[in-house]
N, C-alpha and C positions, 0 to 999 in steps of 0.2 A: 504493500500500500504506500502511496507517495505521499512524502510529511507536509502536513498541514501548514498554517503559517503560527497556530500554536503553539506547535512541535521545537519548534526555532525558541522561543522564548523560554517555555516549560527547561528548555539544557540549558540555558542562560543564568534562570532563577536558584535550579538547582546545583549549578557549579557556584552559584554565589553563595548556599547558604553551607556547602562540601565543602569550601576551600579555608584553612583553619585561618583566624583573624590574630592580628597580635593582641600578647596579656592588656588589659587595663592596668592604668597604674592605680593605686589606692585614689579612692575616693580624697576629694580636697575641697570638694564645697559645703557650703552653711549657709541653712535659710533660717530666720530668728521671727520669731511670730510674736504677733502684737502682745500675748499675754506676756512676753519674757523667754518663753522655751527656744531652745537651741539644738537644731537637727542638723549633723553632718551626714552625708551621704553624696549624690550625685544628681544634679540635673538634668531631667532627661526633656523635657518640652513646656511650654505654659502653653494651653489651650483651650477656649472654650472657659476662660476664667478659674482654672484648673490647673496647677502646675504639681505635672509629672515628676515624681521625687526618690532614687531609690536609694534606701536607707544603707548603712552602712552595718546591722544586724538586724535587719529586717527585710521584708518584699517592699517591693514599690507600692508606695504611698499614692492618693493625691490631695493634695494640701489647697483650701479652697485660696484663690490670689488677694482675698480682699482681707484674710487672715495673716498675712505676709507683711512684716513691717522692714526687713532687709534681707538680701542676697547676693552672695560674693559666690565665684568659682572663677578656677585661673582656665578653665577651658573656653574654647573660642565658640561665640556665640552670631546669631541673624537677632535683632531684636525689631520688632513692629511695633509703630508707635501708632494711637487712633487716629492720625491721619495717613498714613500707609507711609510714612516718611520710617526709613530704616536705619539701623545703626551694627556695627560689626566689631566685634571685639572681646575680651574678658570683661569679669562680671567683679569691678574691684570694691573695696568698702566705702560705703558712702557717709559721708558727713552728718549727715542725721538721720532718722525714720521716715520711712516711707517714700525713699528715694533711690534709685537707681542708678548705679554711678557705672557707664559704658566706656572703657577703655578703647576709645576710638583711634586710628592710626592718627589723628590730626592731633589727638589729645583728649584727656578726660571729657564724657559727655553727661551730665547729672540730668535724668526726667524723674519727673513724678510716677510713682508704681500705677496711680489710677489713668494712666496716657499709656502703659503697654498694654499691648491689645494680644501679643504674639511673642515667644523665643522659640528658636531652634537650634540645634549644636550644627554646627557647623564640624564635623569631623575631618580629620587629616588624611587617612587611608581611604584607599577608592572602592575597600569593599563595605569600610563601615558609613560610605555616602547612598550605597546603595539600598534603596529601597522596592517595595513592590507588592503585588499580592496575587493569590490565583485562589479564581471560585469552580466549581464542579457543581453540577446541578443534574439530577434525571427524575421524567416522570413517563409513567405510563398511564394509560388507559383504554382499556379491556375491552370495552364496546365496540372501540375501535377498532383493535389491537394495535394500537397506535404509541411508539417509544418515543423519545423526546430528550435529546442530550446537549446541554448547554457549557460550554467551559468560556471563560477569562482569565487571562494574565495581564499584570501590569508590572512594570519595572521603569524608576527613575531616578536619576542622578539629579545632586546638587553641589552648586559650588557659590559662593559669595557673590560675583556675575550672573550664570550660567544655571539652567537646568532644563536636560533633555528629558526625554521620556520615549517609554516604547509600550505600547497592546495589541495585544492579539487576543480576539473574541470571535469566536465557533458556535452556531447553533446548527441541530441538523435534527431533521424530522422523518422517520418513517412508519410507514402503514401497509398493511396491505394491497391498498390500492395507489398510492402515492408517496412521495416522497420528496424534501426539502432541505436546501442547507445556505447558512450565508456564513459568511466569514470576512474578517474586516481586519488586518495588520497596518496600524498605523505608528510614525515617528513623529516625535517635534523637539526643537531645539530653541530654548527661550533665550533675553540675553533681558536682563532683570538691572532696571534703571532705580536710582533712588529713591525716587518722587514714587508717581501713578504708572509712571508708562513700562510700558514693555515692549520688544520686537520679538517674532516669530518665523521659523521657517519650518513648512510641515510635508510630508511624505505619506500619502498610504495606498493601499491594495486592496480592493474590494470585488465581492461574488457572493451574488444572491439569485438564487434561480428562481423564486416568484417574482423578480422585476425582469426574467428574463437577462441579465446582466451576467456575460461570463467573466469580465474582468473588467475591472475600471481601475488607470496607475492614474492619481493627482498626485502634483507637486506646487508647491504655493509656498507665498510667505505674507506678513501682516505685521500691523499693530494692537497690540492690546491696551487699555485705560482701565485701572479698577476704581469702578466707580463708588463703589461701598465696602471699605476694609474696615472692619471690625473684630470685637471679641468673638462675635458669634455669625457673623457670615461675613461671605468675600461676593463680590459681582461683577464680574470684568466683560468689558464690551470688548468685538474686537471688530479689524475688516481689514480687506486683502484684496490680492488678487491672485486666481489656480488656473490651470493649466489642467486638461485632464483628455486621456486617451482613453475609448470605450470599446468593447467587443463585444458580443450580444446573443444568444441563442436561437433567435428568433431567426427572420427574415430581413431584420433591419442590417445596414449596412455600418463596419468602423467608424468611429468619428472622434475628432479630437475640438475641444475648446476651452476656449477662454474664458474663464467665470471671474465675477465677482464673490468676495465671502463677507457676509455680515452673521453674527453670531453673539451669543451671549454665554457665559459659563457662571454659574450658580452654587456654592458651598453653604450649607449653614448646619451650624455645630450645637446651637444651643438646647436642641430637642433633648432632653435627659441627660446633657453632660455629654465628655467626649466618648460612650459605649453606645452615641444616637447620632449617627450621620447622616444630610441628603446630598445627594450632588449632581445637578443638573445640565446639560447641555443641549444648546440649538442655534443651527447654523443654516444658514440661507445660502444656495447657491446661483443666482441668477444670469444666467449664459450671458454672455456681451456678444457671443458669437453666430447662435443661434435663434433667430426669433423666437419669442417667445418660451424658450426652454426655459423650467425651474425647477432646481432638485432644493428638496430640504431634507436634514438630518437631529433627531431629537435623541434623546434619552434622560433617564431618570434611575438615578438609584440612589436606593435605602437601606442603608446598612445597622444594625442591630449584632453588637458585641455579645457574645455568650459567653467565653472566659478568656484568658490571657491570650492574644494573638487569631482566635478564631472568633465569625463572625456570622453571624444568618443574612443571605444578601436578596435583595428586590430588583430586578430591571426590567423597568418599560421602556421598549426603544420602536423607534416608527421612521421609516424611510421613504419618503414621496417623489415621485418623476413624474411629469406630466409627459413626457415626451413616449410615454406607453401607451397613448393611444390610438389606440387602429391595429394594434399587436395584439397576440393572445397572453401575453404579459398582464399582470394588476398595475394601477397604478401606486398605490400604496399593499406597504406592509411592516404589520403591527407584531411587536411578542410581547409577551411579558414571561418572565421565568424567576425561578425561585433557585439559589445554592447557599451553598455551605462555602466560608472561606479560611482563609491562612493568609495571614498579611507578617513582612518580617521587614 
């Protein structure tokens, strides 16, 4: 059987999580809570008004952030402030309570704890930058006798600039009487401004046999603006312009065009804390080349933590072409699937 484009990613995830990482060095940071108490241990994220804390004879804590009257660590940190404005550095002692003192390369930066919205470590090794996750999903039903196998991977890098990304998502449907599959391998490479902006450059591969589509290569690139950086949600516009080459099952003939991209991406963290994620996307593709052409691409998912590292996942995804009409193709197509995941 020839490998999927999950296939490719699934050795990626699993040579990162096989390959041994170097020791940690002892813990060295201290977060001091407004009643007086004094916890050594490590840093591991503030989210969601939440900061991720793991002790130095204990499990990972999370310590609520409004509980938080100081925090030092010598490790190197991303901090987001509530206006998306950023700051990069260790985490030195600050002057008095309830302030944040960011060892910036320009020189000490002091905010107030109620203006971070966001930290994240910033690590030094390229395997401990790497993140990602993958869900597994199957259902059947009997009346039918109809099976239903859903898989996703994700994996992304960060750097103080810089953060790529790579997915690959498989759904595939059979029955006795029919049978379905789409699959969708996409890349993107960000290059992360101080301020609101962002720039983007994005790659992917796509095949869906209900739109009739044997393969579709885009390549494009954009700008992104977040318009709402917060404790508890992120919203970033974005728009571009792709390039895309099509091949078809059907009757219809190769085509290649030039689209525009308008799109929106959607995170909000405050549903129950950081064990209640959603995160949304939709993007517009409207042909410059084609009369009339218009593809859009949605999704939705919900994620639901069940215990350390695994998670119950939700995805609604829907994909529209109007240019299927007069083919035996649909023009739209809807799923929704349910899995189990592992995020590392």
């Amino acid at each position: 059987m020839a490998p999927t484009p999950g296939h490719a990613v699934l050795v990626v995830m699993l040579a990162a999580w096989l390959v041994p990482r170097p020791a940690h060095a002892q813990p060295m940071d201290v977060v001091v809570l407004d009643n007086g108490d004094r916890i050594t241990g490590e840093v591991k994220k503030l989210l969601s008004g939440r900061l991720e804390f793991k002790t130095d004879k204990a499990d990972t804590i999370q310590i609520k952030w409004d509980a938080v009257a100081r925090l030092t660590s010598t490790n190197f940190f991303e901090v987001i402030l509530d206006d998306a404005h950023k700051l990069y550095g260790a985490l030195e002692a600050p002057g008095a309570d309830g302030t944040l003192r960011v060892a910036a390369p320009t020189g000490p930066v002091d905010v107030s704890l109620e203006r971070v919205a966001a930290i994240e470590r910033i690590r030094q090794s390229f395997w401990s930058r790497l993140k990602g996750s993958i869900d597994l999903g199957m259902s059947y039903t009997s009346a039918e006798e109809r099976t239903d196998w859903n898989f996703k991977a994700t994996t992304s890098y960060r750097t103080p600039r810089w953060r790529s990304s790579l997915s690959a998502e498989s759904l595939y449907r059979r029955s006795d009487t029919s049978s379905f599959d789409r699959e969708d391998l996409s890349a993107s490479l960000q290059r992360l401004y101080s301020g609101r902006w962002l720039a983007a450059v994005f790659a992917s591969g796509q095949r869906n046999s209900e739109l009739a589509l044997d393969l579709r290569l885009i390549a494009g690139g954009g700008a992104g603006f977040h318009i709402v950086r917060t404790v508890e949600q992120d919203l970033i516009a974005l728009a571009g312009l792709a390039v895309s080459r099509e091949r078809f099952l059907d009757d219809r003939s190769d085509t290649s065009s030039l689209e525009a991209v308008i799109g929106l991406s959607y995170d909000l963290y405050a549903l129950g804390g950081r064990s209640f994620t959603v995160t949304a996307d939709l993007a517009a593709f409207p042909s410059l080349t084609e009369s009339g052409r218009f593809r859009l691409e949605a999704g939705v998912d919900i994620r639901k933590e069940l215990f350390k590292d695994f998670y119950l996942s939700l995805r609604g995804a829907d994909s529209f072409d109007n240019r299927a009409e007069g083919s035996e193709a649909a023009k739209n197509d809807f799923s929704l699937t349910t899995s189990i995941g592992w995020s590392f």
